[in-house]
BAFI-3210 file (N, C-alpha, C; in Angstrom, 3 decimals, decimal comma, padded with zeros to 6 digits):
// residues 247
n [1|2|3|4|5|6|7|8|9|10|11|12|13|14|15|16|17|18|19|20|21|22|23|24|25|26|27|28|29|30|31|32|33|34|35|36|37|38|39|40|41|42|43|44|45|46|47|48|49|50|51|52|53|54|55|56|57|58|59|60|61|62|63|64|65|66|67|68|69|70|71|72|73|74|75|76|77|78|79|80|81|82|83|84|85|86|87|88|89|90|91|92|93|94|95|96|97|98|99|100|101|102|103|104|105|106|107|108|109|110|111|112|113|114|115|116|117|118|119|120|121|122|123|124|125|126|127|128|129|130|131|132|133|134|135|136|137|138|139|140|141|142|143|144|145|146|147|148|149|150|151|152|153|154|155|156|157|158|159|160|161|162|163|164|165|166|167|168|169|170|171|172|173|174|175|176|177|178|179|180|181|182|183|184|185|186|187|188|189|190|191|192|193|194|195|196|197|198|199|200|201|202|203|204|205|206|207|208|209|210|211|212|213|214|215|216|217|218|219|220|221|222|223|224|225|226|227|228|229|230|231|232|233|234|235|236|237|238|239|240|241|242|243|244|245|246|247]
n.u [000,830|001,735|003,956|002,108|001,164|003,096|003,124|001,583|001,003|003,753|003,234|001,447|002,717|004,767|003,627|002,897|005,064|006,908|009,175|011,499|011,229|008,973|005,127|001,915|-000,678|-002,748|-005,654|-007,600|-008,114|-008,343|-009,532|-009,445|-011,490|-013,913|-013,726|-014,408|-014,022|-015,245|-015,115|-013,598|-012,307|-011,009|-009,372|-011,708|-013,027|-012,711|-010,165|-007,204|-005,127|-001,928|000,977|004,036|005,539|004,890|003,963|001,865|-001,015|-003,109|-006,181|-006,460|-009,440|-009,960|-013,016|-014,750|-015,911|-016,099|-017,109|-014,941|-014,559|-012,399|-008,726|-005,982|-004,767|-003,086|-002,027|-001,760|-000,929|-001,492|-000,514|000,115|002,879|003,878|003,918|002,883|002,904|001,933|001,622|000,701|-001,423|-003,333|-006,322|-009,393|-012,048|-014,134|-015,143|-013,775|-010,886|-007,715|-005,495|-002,684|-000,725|001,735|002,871|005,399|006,150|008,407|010,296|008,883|007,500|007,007|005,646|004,649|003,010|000,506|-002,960|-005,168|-005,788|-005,000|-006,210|-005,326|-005,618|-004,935|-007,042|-006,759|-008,198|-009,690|-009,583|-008,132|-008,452|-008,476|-008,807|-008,061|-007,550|-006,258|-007,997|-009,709|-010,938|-010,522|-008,573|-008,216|-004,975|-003,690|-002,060|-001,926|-003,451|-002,844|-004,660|-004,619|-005,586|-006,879|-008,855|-009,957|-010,159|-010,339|-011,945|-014,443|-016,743|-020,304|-020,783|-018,380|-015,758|-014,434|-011,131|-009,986|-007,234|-005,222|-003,614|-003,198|-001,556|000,243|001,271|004,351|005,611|008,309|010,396|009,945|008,011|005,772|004,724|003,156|000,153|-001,290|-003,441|-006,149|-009,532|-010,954|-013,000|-014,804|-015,887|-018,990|-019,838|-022,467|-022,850|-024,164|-025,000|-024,710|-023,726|-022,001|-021,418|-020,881|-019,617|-018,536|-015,956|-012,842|-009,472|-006,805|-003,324|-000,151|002,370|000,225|-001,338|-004,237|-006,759|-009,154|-012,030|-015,194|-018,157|-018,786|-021,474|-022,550|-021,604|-019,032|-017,488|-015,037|-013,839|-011,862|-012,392|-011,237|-011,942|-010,443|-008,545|-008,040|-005,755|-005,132|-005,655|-008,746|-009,389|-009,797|-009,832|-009,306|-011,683|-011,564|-012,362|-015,112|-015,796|-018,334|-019,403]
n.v [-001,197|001,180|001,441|002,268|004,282|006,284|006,171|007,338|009,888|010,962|010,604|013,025|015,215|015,259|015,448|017,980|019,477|018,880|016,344|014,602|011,769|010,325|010,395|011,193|009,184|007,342|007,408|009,692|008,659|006,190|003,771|001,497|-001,002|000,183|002,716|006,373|009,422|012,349|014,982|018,690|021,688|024,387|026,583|027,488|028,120|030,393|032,653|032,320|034,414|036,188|037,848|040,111|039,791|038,096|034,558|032,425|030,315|028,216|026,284|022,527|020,639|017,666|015,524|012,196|009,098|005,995|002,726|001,679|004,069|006,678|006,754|008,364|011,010|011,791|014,753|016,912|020,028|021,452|023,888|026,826|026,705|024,825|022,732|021,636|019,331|017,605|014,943|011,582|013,145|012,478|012,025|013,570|013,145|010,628|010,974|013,098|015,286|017,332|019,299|021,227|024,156|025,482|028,502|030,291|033,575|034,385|032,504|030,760|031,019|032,782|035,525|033,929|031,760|032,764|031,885|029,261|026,601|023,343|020,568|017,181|013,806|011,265|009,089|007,017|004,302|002,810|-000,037|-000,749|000,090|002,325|005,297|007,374|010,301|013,124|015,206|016,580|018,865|022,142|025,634|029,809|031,029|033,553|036,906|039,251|043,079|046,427|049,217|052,826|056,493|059,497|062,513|066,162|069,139|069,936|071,038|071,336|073,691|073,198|071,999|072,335|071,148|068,271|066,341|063,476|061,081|058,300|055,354|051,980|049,466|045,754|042,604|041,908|038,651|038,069|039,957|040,699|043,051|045,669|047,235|048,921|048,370|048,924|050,116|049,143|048,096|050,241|051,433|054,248|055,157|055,648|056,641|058,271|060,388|059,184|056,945|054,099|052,280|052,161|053,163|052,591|055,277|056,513|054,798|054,166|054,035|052,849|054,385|055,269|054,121|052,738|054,887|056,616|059,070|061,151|063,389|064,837|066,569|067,712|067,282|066,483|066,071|063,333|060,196|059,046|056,615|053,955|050,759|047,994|044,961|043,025|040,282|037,672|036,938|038,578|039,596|041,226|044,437|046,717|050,104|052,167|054,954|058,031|060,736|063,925|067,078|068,919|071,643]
n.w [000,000|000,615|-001,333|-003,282|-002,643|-002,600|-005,361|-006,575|-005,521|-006,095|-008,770|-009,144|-008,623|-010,364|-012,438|-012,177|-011,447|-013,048|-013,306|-014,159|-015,748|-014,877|-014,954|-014,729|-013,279|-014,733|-014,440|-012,105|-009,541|-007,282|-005,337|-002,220|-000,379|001,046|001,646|001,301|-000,384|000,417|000,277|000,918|002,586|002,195|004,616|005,533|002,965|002,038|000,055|000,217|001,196|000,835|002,002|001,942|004,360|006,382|007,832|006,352|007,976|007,487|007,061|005,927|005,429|005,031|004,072|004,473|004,344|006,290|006,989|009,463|010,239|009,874|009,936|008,908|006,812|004,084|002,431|-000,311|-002,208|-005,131|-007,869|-009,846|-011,054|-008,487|-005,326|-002,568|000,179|002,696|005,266|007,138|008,711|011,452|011,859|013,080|013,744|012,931|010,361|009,448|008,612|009,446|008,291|008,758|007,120|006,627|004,478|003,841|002,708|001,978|001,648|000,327|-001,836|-005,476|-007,472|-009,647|-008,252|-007,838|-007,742|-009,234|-007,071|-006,315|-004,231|-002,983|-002,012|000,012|001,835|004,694|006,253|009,467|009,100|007,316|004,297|001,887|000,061|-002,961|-004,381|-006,557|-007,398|-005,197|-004,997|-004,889|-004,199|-004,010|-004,521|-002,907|-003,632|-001,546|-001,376|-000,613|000,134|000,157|001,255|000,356|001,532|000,345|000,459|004,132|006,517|003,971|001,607|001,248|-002,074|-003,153|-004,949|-003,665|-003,595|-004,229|-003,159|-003,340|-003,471|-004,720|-004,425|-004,185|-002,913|-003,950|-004,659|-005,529|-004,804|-002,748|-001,222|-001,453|-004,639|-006,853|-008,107|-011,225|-013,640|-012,543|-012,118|-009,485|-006,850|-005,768|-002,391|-000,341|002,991|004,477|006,993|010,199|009,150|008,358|005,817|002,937|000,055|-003,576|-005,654|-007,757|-010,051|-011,001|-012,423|-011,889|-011,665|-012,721|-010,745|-008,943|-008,469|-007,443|-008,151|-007,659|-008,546|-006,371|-005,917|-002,700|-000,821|001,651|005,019|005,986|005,285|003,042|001,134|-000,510|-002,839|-003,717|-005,636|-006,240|-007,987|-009,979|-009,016|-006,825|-003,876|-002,568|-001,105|001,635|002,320|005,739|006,101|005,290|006,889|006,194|006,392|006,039|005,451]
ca.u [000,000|002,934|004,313|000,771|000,795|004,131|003,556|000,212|001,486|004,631|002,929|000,477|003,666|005,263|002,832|002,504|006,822|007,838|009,757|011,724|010,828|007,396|003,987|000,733|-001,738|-004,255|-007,147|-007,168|-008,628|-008,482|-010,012|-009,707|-012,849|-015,409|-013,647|-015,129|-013,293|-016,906|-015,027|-012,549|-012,769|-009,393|-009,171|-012,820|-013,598|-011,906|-009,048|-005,643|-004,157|-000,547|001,677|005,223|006,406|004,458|003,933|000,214|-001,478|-004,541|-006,467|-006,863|-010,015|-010,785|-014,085|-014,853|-016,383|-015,799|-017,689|-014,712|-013,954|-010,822|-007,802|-005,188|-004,985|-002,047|-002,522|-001,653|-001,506|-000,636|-000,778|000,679|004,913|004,075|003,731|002,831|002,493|001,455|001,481|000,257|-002,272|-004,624|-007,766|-009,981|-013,283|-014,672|-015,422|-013,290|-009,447|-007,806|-004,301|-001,957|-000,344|002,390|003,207|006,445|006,181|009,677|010,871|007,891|006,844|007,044|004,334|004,064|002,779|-000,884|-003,890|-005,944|-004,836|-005,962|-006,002|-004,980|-005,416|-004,760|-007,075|-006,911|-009,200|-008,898|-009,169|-006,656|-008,989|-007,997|-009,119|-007,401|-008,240|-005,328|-008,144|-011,177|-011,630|-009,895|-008,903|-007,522|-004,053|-003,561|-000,755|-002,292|-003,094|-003,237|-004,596|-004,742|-006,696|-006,840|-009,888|-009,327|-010,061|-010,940|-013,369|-015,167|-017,849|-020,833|-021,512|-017,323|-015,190|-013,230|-010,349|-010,341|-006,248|-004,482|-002,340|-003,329|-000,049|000,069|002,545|005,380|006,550|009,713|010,877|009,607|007,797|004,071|004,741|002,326|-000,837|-001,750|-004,527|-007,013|-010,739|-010,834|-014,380|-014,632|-017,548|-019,112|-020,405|-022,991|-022,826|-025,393|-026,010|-023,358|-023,283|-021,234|-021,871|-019,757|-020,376|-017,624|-014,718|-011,461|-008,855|-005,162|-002,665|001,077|002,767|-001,241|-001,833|-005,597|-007,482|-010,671|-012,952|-016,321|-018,951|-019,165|-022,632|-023,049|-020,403|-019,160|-016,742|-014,701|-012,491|-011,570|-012,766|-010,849|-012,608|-009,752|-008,556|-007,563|-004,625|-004,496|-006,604|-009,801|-008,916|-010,480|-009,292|-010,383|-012,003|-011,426|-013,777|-014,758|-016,822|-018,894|-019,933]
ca.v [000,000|002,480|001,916|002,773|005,580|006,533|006,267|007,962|011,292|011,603|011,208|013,660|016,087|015,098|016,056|019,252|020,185|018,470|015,962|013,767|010,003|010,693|010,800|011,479|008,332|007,539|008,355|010,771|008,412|004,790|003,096|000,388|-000,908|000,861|004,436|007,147|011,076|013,458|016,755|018,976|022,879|024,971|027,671|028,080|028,143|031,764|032,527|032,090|035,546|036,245|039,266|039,752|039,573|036,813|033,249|032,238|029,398|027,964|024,130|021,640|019,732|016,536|014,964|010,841|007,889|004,225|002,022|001,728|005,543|007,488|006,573|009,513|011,739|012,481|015,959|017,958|021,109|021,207|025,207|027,644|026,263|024,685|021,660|021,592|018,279|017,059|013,294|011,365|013,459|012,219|012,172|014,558|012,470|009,195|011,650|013,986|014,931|018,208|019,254|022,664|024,016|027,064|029,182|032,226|034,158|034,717|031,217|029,271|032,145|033,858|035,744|032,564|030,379|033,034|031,130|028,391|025,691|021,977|019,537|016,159|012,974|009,883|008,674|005,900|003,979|001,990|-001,055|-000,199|000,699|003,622|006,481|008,525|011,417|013,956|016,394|017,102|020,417|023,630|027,296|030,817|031,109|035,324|038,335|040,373|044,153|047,471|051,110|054,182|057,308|061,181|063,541|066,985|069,913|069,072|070,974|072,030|074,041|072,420|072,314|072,606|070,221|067,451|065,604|062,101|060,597|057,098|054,009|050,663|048,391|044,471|042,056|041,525|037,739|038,112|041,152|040,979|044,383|046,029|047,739|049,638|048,077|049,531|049,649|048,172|048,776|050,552|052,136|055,179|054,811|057,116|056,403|059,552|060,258|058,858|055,731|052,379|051,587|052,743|053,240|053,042|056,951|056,494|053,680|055,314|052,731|053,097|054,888|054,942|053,437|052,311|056,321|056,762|060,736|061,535|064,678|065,002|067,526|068,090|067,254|065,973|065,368|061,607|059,124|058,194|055,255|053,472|049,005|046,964|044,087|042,028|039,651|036,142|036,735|039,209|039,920|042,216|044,768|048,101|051,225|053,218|056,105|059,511|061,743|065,351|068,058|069,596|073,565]
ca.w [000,000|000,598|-002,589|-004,365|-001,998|-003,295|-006,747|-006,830|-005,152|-006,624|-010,171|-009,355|-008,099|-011,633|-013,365|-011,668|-011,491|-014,295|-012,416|-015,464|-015,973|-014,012|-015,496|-013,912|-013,736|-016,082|-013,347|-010,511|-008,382|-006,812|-004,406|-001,700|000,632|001,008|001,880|000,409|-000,168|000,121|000,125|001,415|002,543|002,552|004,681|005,895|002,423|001,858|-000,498|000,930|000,802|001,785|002,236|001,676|005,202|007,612|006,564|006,442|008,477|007,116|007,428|004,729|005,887|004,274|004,614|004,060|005,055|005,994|008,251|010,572|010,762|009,162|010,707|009,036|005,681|003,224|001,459|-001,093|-002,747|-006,309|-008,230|-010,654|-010,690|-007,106|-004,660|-001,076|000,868|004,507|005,261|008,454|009,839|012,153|011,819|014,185|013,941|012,189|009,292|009,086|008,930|009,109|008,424|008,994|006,109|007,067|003,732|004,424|001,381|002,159|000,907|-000,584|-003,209|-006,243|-008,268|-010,480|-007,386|-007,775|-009,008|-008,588|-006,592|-006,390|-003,677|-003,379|-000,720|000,254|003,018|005,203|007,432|010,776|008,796|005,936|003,318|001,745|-001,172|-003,388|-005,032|-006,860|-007,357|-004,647|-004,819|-005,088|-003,949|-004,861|-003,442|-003,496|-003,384|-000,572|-002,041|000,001|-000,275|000,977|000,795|001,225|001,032|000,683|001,708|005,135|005,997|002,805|001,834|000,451|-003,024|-003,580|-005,065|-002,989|-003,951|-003,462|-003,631|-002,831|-003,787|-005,002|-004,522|-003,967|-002,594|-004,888|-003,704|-005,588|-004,498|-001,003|-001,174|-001,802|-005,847|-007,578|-009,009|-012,017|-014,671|-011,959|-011,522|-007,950|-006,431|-004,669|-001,731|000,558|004,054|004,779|008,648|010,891|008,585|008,165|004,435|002,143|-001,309|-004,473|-005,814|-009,009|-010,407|-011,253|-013,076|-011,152|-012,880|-012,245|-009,230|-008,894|-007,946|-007,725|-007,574|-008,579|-007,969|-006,098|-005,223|-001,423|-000,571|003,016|005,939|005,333|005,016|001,295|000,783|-001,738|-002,272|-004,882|-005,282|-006,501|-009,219|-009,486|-008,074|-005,939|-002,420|-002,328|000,186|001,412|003,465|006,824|005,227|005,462|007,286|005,343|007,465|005,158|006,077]
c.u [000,873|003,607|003,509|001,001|002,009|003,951|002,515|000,872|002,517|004,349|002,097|001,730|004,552|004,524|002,825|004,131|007,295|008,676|010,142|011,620|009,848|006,311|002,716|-000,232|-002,703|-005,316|-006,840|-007,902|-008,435|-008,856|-009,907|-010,540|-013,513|-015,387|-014,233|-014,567|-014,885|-016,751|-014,107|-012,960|-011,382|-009,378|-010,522|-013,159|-013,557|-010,695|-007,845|-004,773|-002,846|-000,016|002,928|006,102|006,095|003,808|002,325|-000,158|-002,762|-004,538|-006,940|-007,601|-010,604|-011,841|-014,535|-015,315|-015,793|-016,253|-016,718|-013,993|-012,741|-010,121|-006,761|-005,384|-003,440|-002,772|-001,526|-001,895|-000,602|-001,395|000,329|002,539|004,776|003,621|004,255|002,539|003,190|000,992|001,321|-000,534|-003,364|-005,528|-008,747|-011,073|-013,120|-015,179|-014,975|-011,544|-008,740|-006,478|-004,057|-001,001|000,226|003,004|003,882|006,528|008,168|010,810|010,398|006,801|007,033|005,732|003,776|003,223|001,202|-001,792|-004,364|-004,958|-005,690|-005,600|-006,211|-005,391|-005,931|-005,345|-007,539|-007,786|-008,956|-008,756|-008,592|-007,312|-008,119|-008,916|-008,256|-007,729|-007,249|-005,896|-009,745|-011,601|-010,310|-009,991|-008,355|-006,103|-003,676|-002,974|-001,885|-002,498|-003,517|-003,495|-004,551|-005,347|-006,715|-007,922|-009,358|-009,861|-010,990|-010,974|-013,382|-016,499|-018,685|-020,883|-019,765|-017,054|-014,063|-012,519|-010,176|-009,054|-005,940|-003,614|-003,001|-001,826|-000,760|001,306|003,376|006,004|008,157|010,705|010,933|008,636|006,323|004,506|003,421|001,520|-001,241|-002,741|-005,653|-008,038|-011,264|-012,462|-014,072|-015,756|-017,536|-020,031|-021,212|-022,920|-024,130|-026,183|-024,537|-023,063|-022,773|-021,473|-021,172|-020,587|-019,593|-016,499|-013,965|-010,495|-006,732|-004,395|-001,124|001,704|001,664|-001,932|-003,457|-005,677|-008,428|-011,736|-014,346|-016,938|-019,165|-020,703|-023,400|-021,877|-021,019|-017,886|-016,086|-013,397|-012,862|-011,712|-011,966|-010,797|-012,023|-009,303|-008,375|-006,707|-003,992|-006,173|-007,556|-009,246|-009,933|-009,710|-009,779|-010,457|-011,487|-012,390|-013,559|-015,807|-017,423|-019,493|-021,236]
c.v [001,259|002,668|002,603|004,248|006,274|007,397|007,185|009,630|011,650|011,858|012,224|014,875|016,288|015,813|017,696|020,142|020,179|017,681|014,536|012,058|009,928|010,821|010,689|010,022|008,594|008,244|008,951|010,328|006,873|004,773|001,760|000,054|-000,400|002,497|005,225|008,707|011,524|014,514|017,067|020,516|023,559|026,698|028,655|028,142|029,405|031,597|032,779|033,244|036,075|037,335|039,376|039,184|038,313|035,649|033,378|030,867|029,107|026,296|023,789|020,997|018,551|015,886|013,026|010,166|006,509|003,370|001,709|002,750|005,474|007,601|008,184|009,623|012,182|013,520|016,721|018,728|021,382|022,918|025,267|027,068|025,861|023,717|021,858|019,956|018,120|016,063|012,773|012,071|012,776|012,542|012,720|013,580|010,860|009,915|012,698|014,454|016,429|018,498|020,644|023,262|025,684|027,426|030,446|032,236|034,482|033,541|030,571|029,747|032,803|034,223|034,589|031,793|031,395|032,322|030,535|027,444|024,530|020,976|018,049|015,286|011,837|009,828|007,236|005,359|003,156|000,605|-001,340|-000,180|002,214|004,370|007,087|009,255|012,473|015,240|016,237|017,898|021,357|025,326|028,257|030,663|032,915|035,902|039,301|042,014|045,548|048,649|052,065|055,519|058,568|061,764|064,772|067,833|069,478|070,610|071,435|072,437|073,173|073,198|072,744|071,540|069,403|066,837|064,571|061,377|059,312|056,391|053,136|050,043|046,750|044,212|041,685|040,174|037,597|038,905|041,600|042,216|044,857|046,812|048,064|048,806|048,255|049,449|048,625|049,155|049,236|051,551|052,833|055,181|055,938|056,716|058,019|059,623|060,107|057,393|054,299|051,768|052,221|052,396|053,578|054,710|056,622|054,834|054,498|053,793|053,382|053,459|054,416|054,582|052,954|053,232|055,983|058,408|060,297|062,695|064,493|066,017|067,199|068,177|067,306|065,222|063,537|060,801|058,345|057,774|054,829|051,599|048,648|045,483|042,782|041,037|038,300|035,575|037,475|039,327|041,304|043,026|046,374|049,710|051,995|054,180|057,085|060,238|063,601|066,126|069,187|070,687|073,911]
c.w [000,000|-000,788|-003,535|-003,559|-002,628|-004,001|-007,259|-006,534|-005,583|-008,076|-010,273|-008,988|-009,500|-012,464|-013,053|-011,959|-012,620|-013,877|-013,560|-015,032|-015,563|-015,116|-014,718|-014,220|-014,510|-015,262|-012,583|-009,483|-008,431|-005,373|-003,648|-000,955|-000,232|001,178|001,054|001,061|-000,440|-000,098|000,653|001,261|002,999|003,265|004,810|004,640|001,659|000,430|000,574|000,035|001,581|001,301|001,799|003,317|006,458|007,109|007,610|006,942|008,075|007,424|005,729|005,700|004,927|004,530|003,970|004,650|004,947|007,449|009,453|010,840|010,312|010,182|010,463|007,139|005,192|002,414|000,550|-001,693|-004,307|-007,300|-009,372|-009,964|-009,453|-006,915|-003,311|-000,463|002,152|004,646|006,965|009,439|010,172|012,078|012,907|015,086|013,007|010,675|009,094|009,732|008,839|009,306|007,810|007,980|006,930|005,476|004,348|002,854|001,120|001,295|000,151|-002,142|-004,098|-007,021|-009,203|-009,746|-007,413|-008,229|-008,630|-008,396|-006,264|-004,982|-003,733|-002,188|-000,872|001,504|003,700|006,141|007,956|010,336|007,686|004,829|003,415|000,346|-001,508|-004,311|-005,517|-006,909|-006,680|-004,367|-004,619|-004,629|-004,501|-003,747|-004,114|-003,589|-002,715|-001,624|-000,917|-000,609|000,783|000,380|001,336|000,684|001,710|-000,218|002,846|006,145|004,818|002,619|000,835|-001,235|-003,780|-003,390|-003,861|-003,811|-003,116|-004,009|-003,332|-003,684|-003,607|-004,591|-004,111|-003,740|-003,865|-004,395|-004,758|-004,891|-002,395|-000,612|-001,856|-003,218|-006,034|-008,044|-010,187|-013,079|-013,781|-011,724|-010,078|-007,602|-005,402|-004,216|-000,803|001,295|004,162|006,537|008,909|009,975|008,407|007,183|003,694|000,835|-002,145|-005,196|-007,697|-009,184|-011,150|-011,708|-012,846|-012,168|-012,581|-011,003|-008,927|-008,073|-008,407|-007,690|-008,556|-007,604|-007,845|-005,529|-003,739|-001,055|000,692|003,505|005,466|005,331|003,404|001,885|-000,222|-001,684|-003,720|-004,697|-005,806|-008,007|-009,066|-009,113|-007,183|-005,407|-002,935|-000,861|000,137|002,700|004,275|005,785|006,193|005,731|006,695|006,198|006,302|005,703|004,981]
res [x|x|x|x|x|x|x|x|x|x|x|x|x|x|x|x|x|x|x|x|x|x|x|x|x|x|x|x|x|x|x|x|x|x|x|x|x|x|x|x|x|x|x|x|x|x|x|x|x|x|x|x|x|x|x|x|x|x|x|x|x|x|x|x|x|x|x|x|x|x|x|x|x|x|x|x|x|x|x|x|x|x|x|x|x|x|x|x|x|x|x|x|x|x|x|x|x|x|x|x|x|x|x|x|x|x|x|x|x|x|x|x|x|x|x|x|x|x|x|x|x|x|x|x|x|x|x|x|x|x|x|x|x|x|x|x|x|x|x|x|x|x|x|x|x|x|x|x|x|x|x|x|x|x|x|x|x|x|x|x|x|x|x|x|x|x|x|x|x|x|x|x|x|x|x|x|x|x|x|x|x|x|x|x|x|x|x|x|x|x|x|x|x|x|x|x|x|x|x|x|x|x|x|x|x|x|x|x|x|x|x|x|x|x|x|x|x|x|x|x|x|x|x|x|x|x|x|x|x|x|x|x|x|x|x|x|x|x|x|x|x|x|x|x|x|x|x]
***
């Protein structure tokens, strides 16, 4: 059984690296018993967004059955130029298995590793049945992105123009460092005082270094920030607003 276990995960790691004399099995799945893979949820079910400077902790949970309960779970994570794997975890419950996955952008990243990402597993049960599965589901793995935001003049009179400035950037994992965004669809919103929702007012499309401005009429004291709602490889993020005192 160890050798199948082996040969199964390293061809599915082959396939994925490029890893010479290797080829990926014909199927992406076998079975022994009666086990049964039902699912798997990574990370609450969230995208897995990381930064340049602190490594990221998230769960791989696998979910399965077998009349004498899931003994332990091999996992993997197979992406854009990448391979993660975590072998021998224990099993929580009789249905379910859940294993710790530490990503440091510092060592285990470059902008290539953004994208969708697939999981993998081998699981076992108390009476050596097993399942395998190379692909049961999938998440986003992200480049973190920050902004920031200035309104201005502070106060202003009504019915006179504000200026509304900031910065898009995102993590750079080569570089180590937040760079400029640029050419991204970014929404400027506006909390009114005395109410809690915020409302896109305009979309402004990042310019150099991923500089934002854009001009608005002064209507009613309030709250503007800026929401960019992300891509497929980089984090949705949003910024404290800026409070304007309208006269």
């Amino acid at each position: 059984m160890m050798r199948k276990r082996a040969a199964a995960m390293l061809a599915a790691a082959a396939a994925t690296v490029g890893i010479a004399g290797l080829s990926a099995p014909a199927a992406n799945a076998s079975v022994y018993g009666d086990t049964e893979i039902t699912g798997v949820t990574v990370n609450g079910g969230k995208s897995v967004v990381i930064g340049t400077t602190y490594a990221k902790t998230f769960k791989v949970t696998v979910r399965g059955r077998d009349d004498s309960g899931l003994a332990s779970v091999d996992t993997d994570l197979t992406g854009p130029a990448g391979y993660f794997f975590k072998d021998g975890t224990r099993c929580q419950s009789a249905t379910s298995c859940t294993a710790s996955y530490t990503i440091d952008p510092r060592v285990d990243l470059y902008n290539e590793n953004a994208g969708t990402w697939y999981v993998g597993a081998w699981l076992d049960a108390n009476d050596g049945d097993f399942a395998y599965d190379e692909r049961i589901g999938h998440f986003s793995l992200k480049r973190a992105a920050n902004l920031t935001v200035n309104a201005s003049p502070e106060p202003v009179k009504k019915g006179a123009p504000i200026t509304v400035s900031g910065t898009l950037k995102r993590a750079n994992w080569d570089t180590h460092h937040y760079a400029g965004y640029t050419k991204q669809t970014v929404a400027l919103q506006f909390r009114k005082s005395g109410t809690t929702t915020y409302k896109t007012v305009k979309t402004v499309i990042s310019g150099t270094g991923g500089g934002l401005w854009t001009r608005v009429t002064a209507s009613a004291d309030g709250t503007w920030r800026w929401y960019f709602p992300g891509t497929a490889t980089t984090g949705a993020v949003t910024v404290a607003g800026d409070y304007v005192d309208v006269r």
